[in-house]
C-alpha positions in Angstrom: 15.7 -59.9 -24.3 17.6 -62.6 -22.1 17.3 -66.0 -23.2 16.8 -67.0 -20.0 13.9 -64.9 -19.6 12.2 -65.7 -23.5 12.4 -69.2 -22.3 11.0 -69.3 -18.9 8.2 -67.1 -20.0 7.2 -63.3 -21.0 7.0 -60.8 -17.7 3.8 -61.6 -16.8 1.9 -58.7 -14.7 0.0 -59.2 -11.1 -3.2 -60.6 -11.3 -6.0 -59.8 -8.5 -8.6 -61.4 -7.0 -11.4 -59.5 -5.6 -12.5 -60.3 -1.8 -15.4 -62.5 -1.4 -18.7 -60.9 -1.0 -19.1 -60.1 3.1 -15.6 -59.5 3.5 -15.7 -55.8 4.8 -17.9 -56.9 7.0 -16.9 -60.0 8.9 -13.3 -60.0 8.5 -11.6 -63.1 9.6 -8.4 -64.2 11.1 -6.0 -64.7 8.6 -2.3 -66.8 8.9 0.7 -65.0 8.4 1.5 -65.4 4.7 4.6 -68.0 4.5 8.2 -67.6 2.4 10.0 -70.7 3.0 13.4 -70.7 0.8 16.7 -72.8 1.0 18.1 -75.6 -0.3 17.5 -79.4 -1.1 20.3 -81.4 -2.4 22.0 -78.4 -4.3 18.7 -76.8 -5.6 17.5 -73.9 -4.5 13.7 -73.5 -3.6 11.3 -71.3 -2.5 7.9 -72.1 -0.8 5.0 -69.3 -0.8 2.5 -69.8 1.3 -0.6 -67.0 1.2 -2.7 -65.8 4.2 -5.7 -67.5 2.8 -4.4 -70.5 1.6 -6.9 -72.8 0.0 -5.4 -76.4 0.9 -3.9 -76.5 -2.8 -0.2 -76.8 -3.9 0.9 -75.9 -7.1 4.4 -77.2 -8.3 5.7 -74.7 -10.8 8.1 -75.5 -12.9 10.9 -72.8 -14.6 12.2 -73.0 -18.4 15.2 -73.7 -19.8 18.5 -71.6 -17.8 22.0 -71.3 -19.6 25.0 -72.6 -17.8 26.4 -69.5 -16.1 23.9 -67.6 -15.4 23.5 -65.9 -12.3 21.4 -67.1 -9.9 19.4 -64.8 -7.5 19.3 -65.8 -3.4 17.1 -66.9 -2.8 15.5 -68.3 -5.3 13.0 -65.6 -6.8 9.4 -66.4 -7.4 8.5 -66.7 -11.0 6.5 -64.3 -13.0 3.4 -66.4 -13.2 3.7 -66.9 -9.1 0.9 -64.1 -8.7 -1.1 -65.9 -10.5 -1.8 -68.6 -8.5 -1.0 -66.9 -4.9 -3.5 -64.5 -5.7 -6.4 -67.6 -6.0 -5.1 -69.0 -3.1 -3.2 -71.6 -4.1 0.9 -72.2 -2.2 3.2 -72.1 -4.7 7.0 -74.1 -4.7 9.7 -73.7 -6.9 12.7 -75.3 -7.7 15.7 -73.9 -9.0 17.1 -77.0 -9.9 20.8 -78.4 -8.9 22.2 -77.8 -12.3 21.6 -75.5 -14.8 20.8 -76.1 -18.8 18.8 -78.8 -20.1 17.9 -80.2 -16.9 15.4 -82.1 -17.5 16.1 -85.0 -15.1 17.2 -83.2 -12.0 14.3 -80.9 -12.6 11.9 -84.3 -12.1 14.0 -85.2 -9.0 14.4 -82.0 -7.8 10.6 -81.1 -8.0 9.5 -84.6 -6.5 11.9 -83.5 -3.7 10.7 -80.3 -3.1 7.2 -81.6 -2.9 7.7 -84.3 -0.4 9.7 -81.4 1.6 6.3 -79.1 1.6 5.0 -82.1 2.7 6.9 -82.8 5.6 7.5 -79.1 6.9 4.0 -77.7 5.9 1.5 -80.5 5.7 -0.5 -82.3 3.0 -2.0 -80.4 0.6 -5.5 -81.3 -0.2 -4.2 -81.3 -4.0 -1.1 -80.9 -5.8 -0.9 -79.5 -9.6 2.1 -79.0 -11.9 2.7 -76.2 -13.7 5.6 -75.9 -16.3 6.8 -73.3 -18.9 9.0 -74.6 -21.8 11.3 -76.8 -20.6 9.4 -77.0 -17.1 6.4 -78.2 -19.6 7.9 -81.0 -20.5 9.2 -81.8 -16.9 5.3 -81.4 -15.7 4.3 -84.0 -18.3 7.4 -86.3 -17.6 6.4 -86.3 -13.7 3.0 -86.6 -13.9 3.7 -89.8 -16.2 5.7 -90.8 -13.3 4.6 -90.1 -10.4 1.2 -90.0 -10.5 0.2 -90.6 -6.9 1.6 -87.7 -6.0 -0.6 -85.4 -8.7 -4.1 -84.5 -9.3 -3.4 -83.0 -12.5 -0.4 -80.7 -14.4 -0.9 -78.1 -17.1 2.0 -77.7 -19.6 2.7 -74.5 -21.2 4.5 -73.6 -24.2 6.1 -77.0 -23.1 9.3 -78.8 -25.4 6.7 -82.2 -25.0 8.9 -84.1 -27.3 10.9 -87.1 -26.0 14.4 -86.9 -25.3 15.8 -88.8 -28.2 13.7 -87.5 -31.0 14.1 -83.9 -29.4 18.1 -84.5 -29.7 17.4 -85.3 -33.1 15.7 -82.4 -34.4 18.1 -79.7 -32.7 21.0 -81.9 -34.4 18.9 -81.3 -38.0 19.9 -78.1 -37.4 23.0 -78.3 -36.6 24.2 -80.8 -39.6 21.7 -78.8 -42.3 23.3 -75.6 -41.3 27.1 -76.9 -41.8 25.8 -79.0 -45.4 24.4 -75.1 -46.7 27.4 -73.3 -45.2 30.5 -75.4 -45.0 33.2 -73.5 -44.1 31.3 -70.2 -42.5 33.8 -68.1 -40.3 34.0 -68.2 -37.0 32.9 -71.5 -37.0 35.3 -73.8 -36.2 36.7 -77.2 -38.4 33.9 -80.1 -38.0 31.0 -77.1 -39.0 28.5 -76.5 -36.0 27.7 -80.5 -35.4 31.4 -81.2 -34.9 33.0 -81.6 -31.2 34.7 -78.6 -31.4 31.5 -76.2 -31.7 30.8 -77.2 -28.0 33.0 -74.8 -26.9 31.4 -71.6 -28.9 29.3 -69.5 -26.9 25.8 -68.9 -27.8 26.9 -65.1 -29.3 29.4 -67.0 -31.5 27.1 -68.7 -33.0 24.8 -66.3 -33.7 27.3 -64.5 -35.0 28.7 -66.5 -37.2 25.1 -67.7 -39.1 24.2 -64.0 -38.8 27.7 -63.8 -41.2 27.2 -66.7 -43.2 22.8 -66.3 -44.7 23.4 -63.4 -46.7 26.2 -65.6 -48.5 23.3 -68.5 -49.8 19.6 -66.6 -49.8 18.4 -69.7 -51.0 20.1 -72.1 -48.4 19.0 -69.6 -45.7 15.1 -69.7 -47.1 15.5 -73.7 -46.9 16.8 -73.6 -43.4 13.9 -70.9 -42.0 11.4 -73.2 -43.9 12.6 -76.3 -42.3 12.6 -73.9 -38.8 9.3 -73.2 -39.6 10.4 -69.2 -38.7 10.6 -66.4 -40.9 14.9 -66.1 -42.1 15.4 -62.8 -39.8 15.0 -65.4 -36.8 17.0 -68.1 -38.1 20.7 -67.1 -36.3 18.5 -67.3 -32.8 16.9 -70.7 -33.3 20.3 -72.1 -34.7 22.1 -70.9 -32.0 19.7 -71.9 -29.3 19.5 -75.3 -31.1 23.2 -75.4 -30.7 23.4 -74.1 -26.9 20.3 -76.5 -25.9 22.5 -79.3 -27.9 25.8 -79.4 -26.6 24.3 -79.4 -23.1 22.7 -82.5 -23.7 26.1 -83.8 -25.1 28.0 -82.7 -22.5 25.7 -84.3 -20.1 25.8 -87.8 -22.1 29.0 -87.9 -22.0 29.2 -88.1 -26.3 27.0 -87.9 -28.6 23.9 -88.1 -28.1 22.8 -89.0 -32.1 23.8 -90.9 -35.2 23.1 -89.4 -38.3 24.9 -92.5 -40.1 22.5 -93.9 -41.7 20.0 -91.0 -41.8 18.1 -89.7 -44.6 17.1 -86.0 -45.1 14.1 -84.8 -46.9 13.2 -81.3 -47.0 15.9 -78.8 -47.9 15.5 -78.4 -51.4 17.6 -81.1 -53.9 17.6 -84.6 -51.1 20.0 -85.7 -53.1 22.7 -83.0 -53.2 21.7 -82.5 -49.5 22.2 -86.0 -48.4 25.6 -85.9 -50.1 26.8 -82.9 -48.4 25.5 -83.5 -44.8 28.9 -84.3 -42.2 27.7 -87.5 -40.9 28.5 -88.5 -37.4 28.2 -91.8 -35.4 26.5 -91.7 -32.3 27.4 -92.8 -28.7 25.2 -95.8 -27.5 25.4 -94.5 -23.6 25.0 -91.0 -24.5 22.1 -91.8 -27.0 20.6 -93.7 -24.1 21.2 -91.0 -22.2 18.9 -88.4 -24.2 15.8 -91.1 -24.9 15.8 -90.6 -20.2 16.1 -86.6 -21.1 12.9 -86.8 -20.9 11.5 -90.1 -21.4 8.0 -89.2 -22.1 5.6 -92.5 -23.5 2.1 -90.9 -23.7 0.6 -92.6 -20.8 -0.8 -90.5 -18.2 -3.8 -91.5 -16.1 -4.3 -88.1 -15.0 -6.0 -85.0 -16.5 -3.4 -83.1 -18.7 -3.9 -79.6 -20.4 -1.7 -78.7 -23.1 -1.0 -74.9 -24.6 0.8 -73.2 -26.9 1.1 -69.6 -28.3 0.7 -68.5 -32.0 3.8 -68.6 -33.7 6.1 -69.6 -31.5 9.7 -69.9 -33.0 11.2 -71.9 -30.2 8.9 -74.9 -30.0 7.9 -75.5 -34.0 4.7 -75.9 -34.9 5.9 -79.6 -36.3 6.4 -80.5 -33.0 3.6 -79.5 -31.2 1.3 -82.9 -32.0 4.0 -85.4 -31.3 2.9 -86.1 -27.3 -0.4 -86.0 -28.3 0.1 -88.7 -30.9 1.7 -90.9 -28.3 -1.3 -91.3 -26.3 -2.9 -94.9 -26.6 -6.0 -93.9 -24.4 -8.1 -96.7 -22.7 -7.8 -98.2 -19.6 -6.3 -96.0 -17.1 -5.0 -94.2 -19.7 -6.3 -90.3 -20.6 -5.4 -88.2 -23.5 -4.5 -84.7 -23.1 -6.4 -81.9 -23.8 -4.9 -79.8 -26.2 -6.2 -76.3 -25.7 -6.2 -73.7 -28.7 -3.5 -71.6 -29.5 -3.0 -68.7 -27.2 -0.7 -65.3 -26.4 2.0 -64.6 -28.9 5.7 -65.8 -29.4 7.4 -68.3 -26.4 5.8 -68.7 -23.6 3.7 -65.0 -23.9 0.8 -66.0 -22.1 -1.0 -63.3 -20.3 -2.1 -64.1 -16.6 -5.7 -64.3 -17.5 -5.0 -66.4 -20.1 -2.4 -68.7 -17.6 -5.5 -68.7 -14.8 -7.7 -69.7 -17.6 -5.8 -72.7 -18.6 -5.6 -74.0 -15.1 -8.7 -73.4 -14.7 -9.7 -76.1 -17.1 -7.6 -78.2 -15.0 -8.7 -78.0 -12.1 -12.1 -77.9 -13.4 -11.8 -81.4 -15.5 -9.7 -82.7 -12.1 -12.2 -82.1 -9.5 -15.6 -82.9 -11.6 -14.4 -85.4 -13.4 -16.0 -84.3 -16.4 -13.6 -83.7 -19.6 -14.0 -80.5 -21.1 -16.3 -80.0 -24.0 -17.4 -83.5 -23.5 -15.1 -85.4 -25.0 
């Protein structure tokens, strides 16, 4: 499977809606169904409009995208657009103006192309966000900041971490597989955290941890543990940890953490881990950079629904809590709801199960009423 693809979402399948009752008989005049696509300050969009529109807008927000890949024109719909066309509800889509860990053009570029709907369509009656992986996280950063402009946004299999501590984790990775392995071939002098490994491609890597487990079993079970994914997956998480990574760093300009002073706990002896970790000192403007990428603080005075699948190996289960645990409700403030665990792997949600979830939004939104009485 394309990484792209595993971490926008699964394919996702067509879901119907039945007519109203009465419709056979007292058909009614219908608008033309819309497509409105271009582009807005280098990012391409697309606007879908359906015959029987309902007055709603949903923003919906695309995962992660490796630098390079090629991009369709116009911008396709994503494979959860049925979902909410077929309720009634316009969908728009950015594409973004850059690719990779785009987290802050994706907030610009999705406030854009909502203020464009605006202007060339008219104002919806509500707006919703909707984000997959990355695209969750951007939902959550936008709706912190921009609330005005949302009624609610649901985040799916979303990277909610903030930006610094999210850097931090992916460069755990990096510096625990170079302490276990030092030396592996095909990767180059400095280990995988070094300068250098920017320039591997994501194949390299996995190539070169595919090369290197089999060499320390025991190192290899430490690393999956710490991963929190069984060892057969550990060459795809360490290598998207290192593509996602040395976007961020080439984005900050340097590096975007300082492992200085830190200490590791976890894998095995801390100790003889500690000793053997490369240490690195971070860049102040590039670890500014990251704490913006995204810089999510908890407080949201808007509904939020949260989901995740069952074992997904791309956003760890450790993770999972830390938004949640950001939230100081009171006030204006409103904690998320964090829905159970549902679908299998990243971002393998089933449409009934993605109509669900919004549903609960929408629901909570409109009544005002928090679900289950909370």
């Amino acid at each position: 499977m394309r990484l792209h693809r595993l971490l926008a979402c699964l394919p996702i399948a067509l879901l119907l809606a039945l007519p109203p009752a009465g419709a056979w008989d007292a058909p009614t005049a219908l608008a033309p169904p819309v497509e409105d696509t271009g582009t807005l300050a280098a990012a391409p969009y697309r606007i879908d409009i359906p015959a029987d529109w309902n007055g709603e807008l949903v923003m919906l927000v695309h995962g992660f995208e490796p630098v390079g890949v090629p991009r369709a024109s116009p911008w396709p719909a994503n494979e959860a657009t049925p979902v909410f066309l077929s309720k009634g509800y316009a969908v728009a889509e950015s594409g973004f103006a850059t690719q990779g860990w785009a987290m802050r053009d994706g907030i610009d570029d999705t406030e854009r192309l909502r203020a464009h709907f605006v202007e060339r369509h008219g104002a919806p009656r509500r707006t919703w966000l909707v984000g997959f992986s990355m695209g969750g996280s951007i939902a959550v950063a936008s709706l912190e900041q921009q609330p005005a402009q949302y009624d609610g946004a649901l985040s799916l299999c979303g990277a909610n971490v903030p930006g610094a501590r999210l850097a931090e984790e992916l460069f755990t990775t990096l510096v625990a597989f170079d302490a276990f392995f030092p030396g592996a071939t095909g990767v180059p002098d400095g280990g995988l955290s070094g300068p250098a490994a920017a320039e591997l491609g994501q194949m390299d890597v996995m190539n070169a941890v595919t090369g290197a487990l089999p060499g320390n079993p025991d190192a290899a079970a430490l690393l999956a543990k710490h991963m929190e994914v069984p060892v057969d997956a550990v060459p795809g998480i360490v290598s998207l940890h290192a593509l996602v990574f040395n976007d961020m760093r080439r984005r900050a300009g340097g590096l975007p953490v300082d492992n200085t002073r830190t200490v590791y706990t976890g894998f095995g002896d801390n100790a003889v881990f500690n000793a053997a970790v490369p240490r690195h000192a971070g860049d102040a403007a590039a670890m500014a950079y990251a704490a913006t990428a995204p810089a999510l603080t908890g407080q949201v005075g808007k509904p939020l629904v949260i989901q995740y699948n069952t074992g997904d190996p791309t956003i760890a289960p450790r993770l999972q809590p830390l938004y949640a645990a950001l939230v100081r409700a009171g006030g204006d403030v409103i904690a998320p709801l964090v829905l159970p665990d549902a679908g299998e792997g990243h971002c393998g949600f089933s449409p009934e199960q993605i109509g669900e979830a919004f549903r609960t939004l929408t629901q909570w939104s409109v009544t005002g009423k928090r679900p289950g009485g909370e």
